[in-house]
C-alpha positions in Angstrom: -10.5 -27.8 -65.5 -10.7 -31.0 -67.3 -11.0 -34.6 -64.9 -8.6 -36.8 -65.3 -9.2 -39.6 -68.3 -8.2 -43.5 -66.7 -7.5 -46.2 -69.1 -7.8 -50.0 -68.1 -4.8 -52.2 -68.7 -6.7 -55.1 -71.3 -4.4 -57.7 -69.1 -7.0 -59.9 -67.0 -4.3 -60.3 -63.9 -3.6 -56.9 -62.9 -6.0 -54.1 -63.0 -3.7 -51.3 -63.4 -5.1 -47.7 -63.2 -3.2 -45.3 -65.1 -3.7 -41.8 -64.8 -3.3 -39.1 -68.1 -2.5 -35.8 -66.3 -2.9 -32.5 -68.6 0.0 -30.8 -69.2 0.9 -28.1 -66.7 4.3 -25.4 -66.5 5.4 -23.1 -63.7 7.5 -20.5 -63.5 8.6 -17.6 -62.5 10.3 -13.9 -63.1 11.4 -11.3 -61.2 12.0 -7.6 -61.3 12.9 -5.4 -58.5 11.5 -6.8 -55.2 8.4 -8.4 -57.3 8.5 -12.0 -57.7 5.7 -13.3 -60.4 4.7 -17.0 -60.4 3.0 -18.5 -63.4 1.0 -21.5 -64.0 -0.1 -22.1 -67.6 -2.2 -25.5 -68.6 -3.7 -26.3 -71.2 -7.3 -24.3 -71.5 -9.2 -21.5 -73.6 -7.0 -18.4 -73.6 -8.2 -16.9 -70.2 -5.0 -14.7 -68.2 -5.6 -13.9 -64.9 -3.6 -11.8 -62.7 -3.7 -12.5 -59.3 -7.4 -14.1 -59.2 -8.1 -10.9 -61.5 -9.1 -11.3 -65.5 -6.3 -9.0 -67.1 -8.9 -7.3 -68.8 -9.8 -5.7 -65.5 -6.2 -5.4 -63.9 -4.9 -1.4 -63.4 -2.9 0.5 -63.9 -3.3 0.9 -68.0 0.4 0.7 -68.6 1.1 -1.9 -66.4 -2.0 -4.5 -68.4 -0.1 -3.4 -71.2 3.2 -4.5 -70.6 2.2 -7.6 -69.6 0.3 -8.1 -72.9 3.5 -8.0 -75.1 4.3 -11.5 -75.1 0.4 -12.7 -75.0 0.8 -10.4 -78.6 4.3 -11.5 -80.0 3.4 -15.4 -79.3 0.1 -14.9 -81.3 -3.3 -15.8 -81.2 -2.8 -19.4 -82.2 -1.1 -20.1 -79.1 -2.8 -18.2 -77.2 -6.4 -19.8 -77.7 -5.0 -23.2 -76.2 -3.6 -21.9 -72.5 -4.8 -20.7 -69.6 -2.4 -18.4 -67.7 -2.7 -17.7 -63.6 0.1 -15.1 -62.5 0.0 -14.6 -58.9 2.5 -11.4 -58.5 3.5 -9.8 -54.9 6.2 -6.9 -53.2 7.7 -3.8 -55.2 5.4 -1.5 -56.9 3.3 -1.4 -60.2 5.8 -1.2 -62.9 8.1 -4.1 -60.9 5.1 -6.2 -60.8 3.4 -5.9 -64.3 7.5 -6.7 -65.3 7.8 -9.4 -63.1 5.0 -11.0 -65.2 6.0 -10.3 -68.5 9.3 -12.2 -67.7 7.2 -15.0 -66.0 4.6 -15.0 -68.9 7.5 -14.9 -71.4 9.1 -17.5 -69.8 5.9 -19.6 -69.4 5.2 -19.4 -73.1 8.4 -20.3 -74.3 8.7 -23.4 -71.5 5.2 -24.9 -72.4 5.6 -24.7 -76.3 9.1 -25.7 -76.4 9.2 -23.1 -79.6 12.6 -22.0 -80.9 11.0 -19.5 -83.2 9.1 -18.0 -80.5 11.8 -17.7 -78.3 13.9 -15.8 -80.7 11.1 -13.5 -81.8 10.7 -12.9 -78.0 14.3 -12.1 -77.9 14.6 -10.0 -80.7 12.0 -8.0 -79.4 13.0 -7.2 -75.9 16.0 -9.5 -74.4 14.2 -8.3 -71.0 11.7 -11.1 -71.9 13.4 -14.1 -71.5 16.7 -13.0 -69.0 15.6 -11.1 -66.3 17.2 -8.0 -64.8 19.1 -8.8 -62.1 20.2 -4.9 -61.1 18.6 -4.3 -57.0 18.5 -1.5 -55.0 22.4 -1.2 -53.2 22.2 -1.4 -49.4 22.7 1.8 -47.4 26.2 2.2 -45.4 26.7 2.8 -42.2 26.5 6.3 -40.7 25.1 7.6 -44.1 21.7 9.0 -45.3 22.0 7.1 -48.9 24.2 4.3 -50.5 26.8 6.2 -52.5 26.0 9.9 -51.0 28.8 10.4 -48.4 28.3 12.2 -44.9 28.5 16.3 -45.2 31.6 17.6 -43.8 31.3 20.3 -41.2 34.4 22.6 -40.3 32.9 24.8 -37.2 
């Protein structure tokens, strides 16, 4: 991570101290019960999942799902941010989601692209608006949410 760059004020009364922060986005998706926070800032195209390079993040399918939007936005974009996803609860396939939404998102929010937006959309809609379908609630007195009890007539 780059220090921060102060400039001087050139008036000889005040010596004011400005600080040029680099530029920095959060966000986050969610899918299931995983919730996915991103953090993308300016950098050299490394992705990290959880503290992990996504090189060396398992299962296959899951790395590759949260590759799609690294591939739609290109590697012009790409090359200039560095993404940290820290991802937690639901499973594999909720969490490597989670992130893809979160990544989308990221992208999107830090470029401030229209074109890159609607390619994501036309791709999958899933990777801007996330799903908001969750698991119903059991019912009282009942093994599953919609499966009513089993009438006896002994």
């Amino acid at each position: 991570m780059e220090k921060p760059k102060l400039e001087k004020s050139k008036t000889a009364s005040t010596k004011a101290v400005s600080i040029k922060a680099a530029k920095v986005f959060h966000t986050s998706g969610k899918r299931k019960q995983a919730v996915a926070r991103v953090t993308i800032r300016e950098g050299k195209g490394i992705v990290r999942v959880n503290k992990k390079l996504l090189e060396h993040y398992n299962p296959w399918l899951g790395k590759l799902k949260m590759q799609e939007p690294l591939l739609i936005a290109g590697d012009d974009v790409i090359k200039k941010v560095n993404i940290d996803v820290s991802v937690q609860g639901g499973g594999w396939l909720g969490q490597s989601e989670a992130s893809r939404l979160a990544i989308a998102k990221a992208l999107v929010g830090f470029t401030n692209n229209k074109k890159l937006e609607k390619e994501f959309l036309a791709y999958d809609r899933n990777l801007l608006v996330a799903d908001v379908r969750r698991k119903e609630p059991y019912k009282p007195n009942d093994s599953k949410a919609r499966a009513a009890r089993q009438k006896s007539y002994r």
